[in-house]
C-alpha positions as CSV (number, residue, x, y, z in Angstrom):
1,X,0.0,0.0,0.0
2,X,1.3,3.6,-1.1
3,X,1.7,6.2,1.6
4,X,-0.1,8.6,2.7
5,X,2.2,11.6,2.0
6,X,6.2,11.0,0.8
7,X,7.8,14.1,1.1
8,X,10.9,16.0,3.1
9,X,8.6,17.9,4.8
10,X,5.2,17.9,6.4
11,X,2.5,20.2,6.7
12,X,1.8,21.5,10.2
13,X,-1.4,19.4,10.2
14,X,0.1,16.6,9.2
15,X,2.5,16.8,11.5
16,X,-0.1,17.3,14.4
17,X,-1.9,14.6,14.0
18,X,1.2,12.4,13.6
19,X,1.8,14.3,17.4
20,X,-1.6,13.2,18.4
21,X,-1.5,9.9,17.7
22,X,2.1,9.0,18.6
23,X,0.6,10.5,22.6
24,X,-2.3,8.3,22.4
25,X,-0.5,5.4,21.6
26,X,1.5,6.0,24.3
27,X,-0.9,6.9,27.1
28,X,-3.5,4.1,25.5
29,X,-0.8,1.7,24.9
30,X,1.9,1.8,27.3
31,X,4.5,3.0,24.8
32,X,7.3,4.5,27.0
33,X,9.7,5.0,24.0
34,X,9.4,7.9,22.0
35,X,10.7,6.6,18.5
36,X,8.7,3.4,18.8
37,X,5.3,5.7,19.3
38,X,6.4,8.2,15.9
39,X,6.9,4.8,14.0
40,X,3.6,3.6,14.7
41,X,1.8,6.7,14.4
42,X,3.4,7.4,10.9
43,X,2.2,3.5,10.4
44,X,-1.1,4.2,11.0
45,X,-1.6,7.7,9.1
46,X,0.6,5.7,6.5
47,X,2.9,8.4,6.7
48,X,6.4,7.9,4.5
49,X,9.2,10.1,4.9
50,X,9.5,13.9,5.9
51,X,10.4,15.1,9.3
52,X,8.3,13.7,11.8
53,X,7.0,15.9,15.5
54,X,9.8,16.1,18.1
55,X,9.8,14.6,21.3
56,X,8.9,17.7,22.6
57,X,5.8,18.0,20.5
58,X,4.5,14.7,21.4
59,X,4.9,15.1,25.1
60,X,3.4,18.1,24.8
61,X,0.4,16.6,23.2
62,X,0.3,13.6,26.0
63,X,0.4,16.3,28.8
64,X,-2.4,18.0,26.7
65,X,-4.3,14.6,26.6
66,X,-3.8,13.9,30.3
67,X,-5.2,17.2,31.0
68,X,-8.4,16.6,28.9
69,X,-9.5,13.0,29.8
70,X,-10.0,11.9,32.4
71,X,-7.9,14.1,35.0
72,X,-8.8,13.2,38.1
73,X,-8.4,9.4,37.0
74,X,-4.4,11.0,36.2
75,X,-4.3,12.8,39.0
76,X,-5.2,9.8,41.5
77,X,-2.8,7.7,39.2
78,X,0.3,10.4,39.4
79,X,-0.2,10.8,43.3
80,X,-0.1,7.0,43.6
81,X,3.2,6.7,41.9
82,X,4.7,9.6,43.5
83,X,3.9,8.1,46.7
84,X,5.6,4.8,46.2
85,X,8.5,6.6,44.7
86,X,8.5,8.7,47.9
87,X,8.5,4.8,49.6
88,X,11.1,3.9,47.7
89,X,13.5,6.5,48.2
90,X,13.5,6.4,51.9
91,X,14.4,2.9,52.1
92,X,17.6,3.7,49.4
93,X,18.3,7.3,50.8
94,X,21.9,5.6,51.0
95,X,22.3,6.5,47.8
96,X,20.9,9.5,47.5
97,X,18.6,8.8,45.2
98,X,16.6,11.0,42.7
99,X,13.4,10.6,40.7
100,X,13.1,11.5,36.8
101,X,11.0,10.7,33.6
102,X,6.9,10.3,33.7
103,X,6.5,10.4,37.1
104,X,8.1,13.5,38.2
105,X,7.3,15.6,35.6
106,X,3.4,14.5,35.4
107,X,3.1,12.2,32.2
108,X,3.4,9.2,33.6
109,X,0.5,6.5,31.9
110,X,-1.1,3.5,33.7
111,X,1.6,1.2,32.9
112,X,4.5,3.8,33.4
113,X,7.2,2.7,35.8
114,X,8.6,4.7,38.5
115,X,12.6,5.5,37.2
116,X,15.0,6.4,40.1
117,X,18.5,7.5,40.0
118,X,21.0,6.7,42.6
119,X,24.5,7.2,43.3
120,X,26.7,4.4,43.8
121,X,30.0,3.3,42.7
122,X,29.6,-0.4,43.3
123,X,26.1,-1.6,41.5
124,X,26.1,-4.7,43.7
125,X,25.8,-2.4,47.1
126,X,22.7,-1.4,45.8
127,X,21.8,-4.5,44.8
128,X,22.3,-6.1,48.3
129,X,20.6,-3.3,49.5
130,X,17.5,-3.9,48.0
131,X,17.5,-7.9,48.2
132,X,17.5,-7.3,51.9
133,X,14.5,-5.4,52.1
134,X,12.7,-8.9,50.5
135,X,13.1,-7.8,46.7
136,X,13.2,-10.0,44.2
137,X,15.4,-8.2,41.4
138,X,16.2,-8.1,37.6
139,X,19.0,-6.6,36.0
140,X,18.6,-3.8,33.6
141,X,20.6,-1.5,31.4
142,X,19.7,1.5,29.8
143,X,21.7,3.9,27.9
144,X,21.8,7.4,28.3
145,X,23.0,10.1,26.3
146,X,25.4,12.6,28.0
147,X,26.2,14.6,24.8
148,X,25.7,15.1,21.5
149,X,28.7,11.9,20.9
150,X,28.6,10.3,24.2
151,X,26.0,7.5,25.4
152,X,27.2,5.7,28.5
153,X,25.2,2.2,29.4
154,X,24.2,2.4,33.1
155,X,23.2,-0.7,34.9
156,X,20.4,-0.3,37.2
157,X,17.7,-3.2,38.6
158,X,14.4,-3.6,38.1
159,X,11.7,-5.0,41.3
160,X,8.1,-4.8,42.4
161,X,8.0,-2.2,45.4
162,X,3.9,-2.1,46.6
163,X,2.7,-3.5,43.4
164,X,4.2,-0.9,41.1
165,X,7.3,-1.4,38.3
166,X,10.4,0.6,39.9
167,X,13.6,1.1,38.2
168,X,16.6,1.7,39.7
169,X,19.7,2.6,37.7
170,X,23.1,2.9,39.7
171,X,25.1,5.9,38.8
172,X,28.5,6.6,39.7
173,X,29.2,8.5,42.7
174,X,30.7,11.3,39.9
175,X,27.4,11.1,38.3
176,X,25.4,13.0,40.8
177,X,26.0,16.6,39.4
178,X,26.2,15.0,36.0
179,X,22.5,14.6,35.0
180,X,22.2,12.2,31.4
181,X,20.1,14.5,28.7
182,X,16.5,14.4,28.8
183,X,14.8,12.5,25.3
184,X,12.2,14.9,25.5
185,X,14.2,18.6,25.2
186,X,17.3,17.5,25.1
187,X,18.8,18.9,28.3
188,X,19.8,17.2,31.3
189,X,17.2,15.4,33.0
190,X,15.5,17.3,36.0
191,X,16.0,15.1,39.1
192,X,13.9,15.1,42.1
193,X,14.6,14.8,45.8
194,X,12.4,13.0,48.2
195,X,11.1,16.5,49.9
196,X,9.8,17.7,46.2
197,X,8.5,14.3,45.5
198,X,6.1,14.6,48.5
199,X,5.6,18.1,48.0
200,X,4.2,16.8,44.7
201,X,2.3,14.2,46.2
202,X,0.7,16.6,48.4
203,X,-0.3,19.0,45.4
204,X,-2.0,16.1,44.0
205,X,-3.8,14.8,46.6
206,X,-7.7,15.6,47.0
């Protein structure tokens, strides 16, 4: 089947609706990863070619989303998260650790998992520190990008804390002032303490 449109640019429509549907994918479907929602959105416009929406555009549009349907079914969801991130980061305040992505900044969907960063220089300290709270574990590894040429892959560990997904990726102890850059805008991520988490809670709460 021929495309839709084949071209090296896009209208501004276009383009929006590409935005639109690549969000609802990922708040309908659980798509975490920004490429992976464009792809599927330009599948199913049977878009070929041209520039596709930023990441910026499309989180835009799944905060916009968020926003419009459903809110207080977000809201209860976000405050629910926050609070087992919250949870989470006493028990490893060890390791000083920080909360990023969906969940701090208010996108997170129903199947979003809560991401935490923490500071260590051995990754099995943290490990031993969470298998002796009764955690089963799973290794992870996720790659960040620290510049426009450098992508560093950090391991981390995944477990069930109260029923929710949590990820834990162990940065060095260097890494602390050294945030990774954000997917969405391209800057370093913004990192959350434990005090604004539950001040966030607290906004969110009825």
């Amino acid at each position: 089947m021929s495309g839709r449109r084949r071209s090296p640019w896009l209208s501004e429509t276009l383009r929006q609706e590409l935005a639109d549907e690549a969000a609802r994918l990922m708040a309908e479907h659980g798509i975490a990863d920004f490429a992976l929602a464009k792809r599927k959105a330009a599948e199913r416009l049977r878009v070929r070619g041209g520039a596709l929406p930023s990441n910026g555009e499309i989180h835009e549009r799944l905060a916009e989303r968020q926003r419009t349907f459903e809110p207080d079914a977000h809201n209860d969801r976000l405050s629910r998260l926050r609070s087992v991130a919250a949870h989470a980061m006493d028990l490893l305040a060890a390791f000083r650790p920080k909360l990023v992505g969906a969940v701090f900044d208010g996108t997170a969907t129903q199947s979003s998992a809560i991401e935490l960063h923490v500071f260590c220089d051995s990754p099995e300290v943290v490990a031993g520190a969470l298998e002796s709270l009764g955690l089963r574990l799973r290794d992870a590894q996720r790659r960040y990008r620290f510049g426009r040429n450098e992508i560093e892959l950090i391991p981390g560990f995944e477990v069930l804390l109260d029923d929710e997904e949590l990820e834990v990726m162990v940065f060095p102890e260097r890494g602390s002032g050294h945030a990774p850059l954000s997917p969405v805008d391209g800057k370093p991520m913004r990192r959350a303490s434990r005090a604004t988490v539950l001040a966030l809670v607290a906004s969110t709460d009825p």
